[in-house]
DSSP file (Angstrom, degrees, kcal/mol; ACC not computed):
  #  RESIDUE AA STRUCTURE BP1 BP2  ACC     N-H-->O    O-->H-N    N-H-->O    O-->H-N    TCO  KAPPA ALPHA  PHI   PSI    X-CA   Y-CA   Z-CA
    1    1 A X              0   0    0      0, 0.0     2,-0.3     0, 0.0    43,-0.1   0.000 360.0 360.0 360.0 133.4  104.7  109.4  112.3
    2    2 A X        -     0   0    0      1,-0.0     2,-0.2     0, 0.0     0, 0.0  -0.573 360.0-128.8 -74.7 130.0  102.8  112.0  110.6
    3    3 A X        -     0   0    0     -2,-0.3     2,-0.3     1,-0.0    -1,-0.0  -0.744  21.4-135.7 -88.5 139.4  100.6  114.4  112.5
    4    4 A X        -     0   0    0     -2,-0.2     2,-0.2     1,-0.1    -1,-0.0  -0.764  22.7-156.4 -95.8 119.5   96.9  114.7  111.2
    5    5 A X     >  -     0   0    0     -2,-0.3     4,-2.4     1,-0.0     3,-0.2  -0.378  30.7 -96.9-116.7-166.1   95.7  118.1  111.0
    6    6 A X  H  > S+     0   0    0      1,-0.2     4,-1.2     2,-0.2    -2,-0.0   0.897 127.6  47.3 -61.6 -36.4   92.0  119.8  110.9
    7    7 A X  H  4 S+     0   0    0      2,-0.2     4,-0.3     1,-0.2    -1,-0.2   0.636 103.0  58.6 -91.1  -9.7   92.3  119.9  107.2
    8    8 A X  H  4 S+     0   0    0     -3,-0.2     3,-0.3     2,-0.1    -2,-0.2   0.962 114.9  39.2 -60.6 -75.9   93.4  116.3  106.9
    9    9 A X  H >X S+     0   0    0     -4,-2.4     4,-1.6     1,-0.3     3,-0.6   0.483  95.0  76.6 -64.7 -18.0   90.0  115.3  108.8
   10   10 A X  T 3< S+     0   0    0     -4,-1.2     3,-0.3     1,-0.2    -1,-0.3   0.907  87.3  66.8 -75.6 -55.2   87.8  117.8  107.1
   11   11 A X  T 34 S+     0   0    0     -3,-0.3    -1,-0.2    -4,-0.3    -2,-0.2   0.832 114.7  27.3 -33.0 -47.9   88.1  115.1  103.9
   12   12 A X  T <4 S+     0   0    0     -3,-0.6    -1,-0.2     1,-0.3     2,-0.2   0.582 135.4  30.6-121.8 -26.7   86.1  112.5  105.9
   13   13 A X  S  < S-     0   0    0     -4,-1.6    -1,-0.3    -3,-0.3     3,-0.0  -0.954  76.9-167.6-146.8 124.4   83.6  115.0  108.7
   14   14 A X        +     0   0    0     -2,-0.2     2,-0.5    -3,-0.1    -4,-0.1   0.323  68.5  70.7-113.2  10.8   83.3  118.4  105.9
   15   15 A X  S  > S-     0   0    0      1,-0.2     4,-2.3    -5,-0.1     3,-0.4  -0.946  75.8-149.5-127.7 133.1   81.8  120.7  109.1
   16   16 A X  H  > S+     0   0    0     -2,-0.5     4,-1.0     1,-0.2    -1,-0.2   0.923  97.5  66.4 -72.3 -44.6   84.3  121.7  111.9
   17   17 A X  H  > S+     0   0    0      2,-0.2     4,-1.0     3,-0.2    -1,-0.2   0.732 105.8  41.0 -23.5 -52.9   81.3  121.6  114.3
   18   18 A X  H >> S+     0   0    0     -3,-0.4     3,-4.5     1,-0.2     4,-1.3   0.995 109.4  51.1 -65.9 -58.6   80.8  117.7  113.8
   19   19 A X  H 3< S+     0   0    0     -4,-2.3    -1,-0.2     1,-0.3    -2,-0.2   0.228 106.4  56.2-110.9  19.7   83.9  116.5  113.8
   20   20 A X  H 3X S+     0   0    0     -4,-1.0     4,-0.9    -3,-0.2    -1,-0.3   0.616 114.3  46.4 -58.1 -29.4   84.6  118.5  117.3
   21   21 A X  H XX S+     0   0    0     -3,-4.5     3,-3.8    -4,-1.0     4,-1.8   0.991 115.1  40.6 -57.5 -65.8   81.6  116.5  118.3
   22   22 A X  H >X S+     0   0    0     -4,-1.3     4,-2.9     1,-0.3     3,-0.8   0.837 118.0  54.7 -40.6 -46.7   83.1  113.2  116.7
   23   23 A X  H 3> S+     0   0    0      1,-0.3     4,-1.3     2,-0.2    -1,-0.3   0.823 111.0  37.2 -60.6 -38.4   86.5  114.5  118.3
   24   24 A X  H <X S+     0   0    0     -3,-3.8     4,-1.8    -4,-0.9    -1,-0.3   0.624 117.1  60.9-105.1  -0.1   85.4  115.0  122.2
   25   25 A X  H <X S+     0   0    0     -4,-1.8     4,-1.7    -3,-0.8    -2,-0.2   0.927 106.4  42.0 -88.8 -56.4   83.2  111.7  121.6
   26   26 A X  H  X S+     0   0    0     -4,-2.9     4,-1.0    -5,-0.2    -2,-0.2   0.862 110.8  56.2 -44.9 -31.6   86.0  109.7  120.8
   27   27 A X  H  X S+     0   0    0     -4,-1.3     4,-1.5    -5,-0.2    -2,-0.2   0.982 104.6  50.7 -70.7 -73.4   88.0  111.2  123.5
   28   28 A X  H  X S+     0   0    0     -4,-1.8     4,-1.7     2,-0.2    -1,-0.2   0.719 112.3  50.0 -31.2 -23.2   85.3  110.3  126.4
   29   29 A X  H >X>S+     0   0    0     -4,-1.7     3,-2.0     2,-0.2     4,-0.9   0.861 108.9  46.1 -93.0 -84.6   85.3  106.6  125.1
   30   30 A X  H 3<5S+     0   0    0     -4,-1.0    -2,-0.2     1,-0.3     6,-0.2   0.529 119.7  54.4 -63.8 -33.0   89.6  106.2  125.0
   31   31 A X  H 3<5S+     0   0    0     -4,-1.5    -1,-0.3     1,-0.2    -2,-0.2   0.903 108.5  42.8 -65.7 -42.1   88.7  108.1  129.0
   32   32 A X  H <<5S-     0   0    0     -3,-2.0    -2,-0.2    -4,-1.7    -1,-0.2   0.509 131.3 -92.9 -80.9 -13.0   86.6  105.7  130.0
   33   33 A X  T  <5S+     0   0    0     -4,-0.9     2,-0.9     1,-0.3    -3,-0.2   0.647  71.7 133.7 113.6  29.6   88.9  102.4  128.6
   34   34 A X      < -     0   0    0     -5,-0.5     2,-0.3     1,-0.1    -1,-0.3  -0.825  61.5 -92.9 -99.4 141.3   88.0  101.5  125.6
   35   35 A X        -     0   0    0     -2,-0.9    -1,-0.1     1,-0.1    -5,-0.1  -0.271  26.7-109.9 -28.6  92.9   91.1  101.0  123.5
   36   36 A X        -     0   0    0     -2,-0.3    -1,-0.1    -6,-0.2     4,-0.1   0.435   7.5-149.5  19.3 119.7   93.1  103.0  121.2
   37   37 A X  S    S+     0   0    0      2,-0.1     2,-0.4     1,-0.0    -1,-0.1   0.373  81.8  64.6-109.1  19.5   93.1  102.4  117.2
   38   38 A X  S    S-     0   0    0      0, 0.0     2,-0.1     0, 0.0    -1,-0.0  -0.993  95.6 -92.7-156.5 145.3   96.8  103.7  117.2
   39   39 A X    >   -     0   0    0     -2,-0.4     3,-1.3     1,-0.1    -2,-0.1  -0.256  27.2-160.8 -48.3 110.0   99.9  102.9  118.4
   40   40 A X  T 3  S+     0   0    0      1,-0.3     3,-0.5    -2,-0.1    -1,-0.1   0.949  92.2  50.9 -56.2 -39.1  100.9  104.5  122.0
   41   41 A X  T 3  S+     0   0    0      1,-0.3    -1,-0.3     3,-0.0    -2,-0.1   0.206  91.1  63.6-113.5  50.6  103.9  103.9  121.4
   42   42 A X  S <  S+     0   0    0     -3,-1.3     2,-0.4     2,-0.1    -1,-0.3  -0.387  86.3  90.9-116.5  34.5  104.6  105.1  118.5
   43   43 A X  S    S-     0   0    0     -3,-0.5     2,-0.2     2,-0.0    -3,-0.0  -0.995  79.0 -97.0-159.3 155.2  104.0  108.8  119.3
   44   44 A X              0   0    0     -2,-0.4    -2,-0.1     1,-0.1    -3,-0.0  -0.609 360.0 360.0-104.8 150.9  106.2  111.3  120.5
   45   45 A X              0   0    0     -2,-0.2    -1,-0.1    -4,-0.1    -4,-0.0   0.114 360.0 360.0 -66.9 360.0  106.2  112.1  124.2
């Protein structure tokens, strides 16, 4: 599986400032239980 870098994601969010926001907001929802959009287990350990 290919790892997705900063510059990957910069295509889609073009200011590193949002899409740390976007980043630590998706992380609080995956903390709190909402589901995953990618395979767990499909990623190395």
């Amino acid at each position: 599986m290919a790892r997705i870098t900063v510059d990957d994601c910069l295509e889609f969010i073009p200011n590193r400032f949002e899409l740390t926001l976007a980043e630590s907001y998706r992380a609080r929802q995956i903390s709190i239980g909402n589901t995953a959009l990618v395979d767990e287990n499909n990623d190395k350990p």
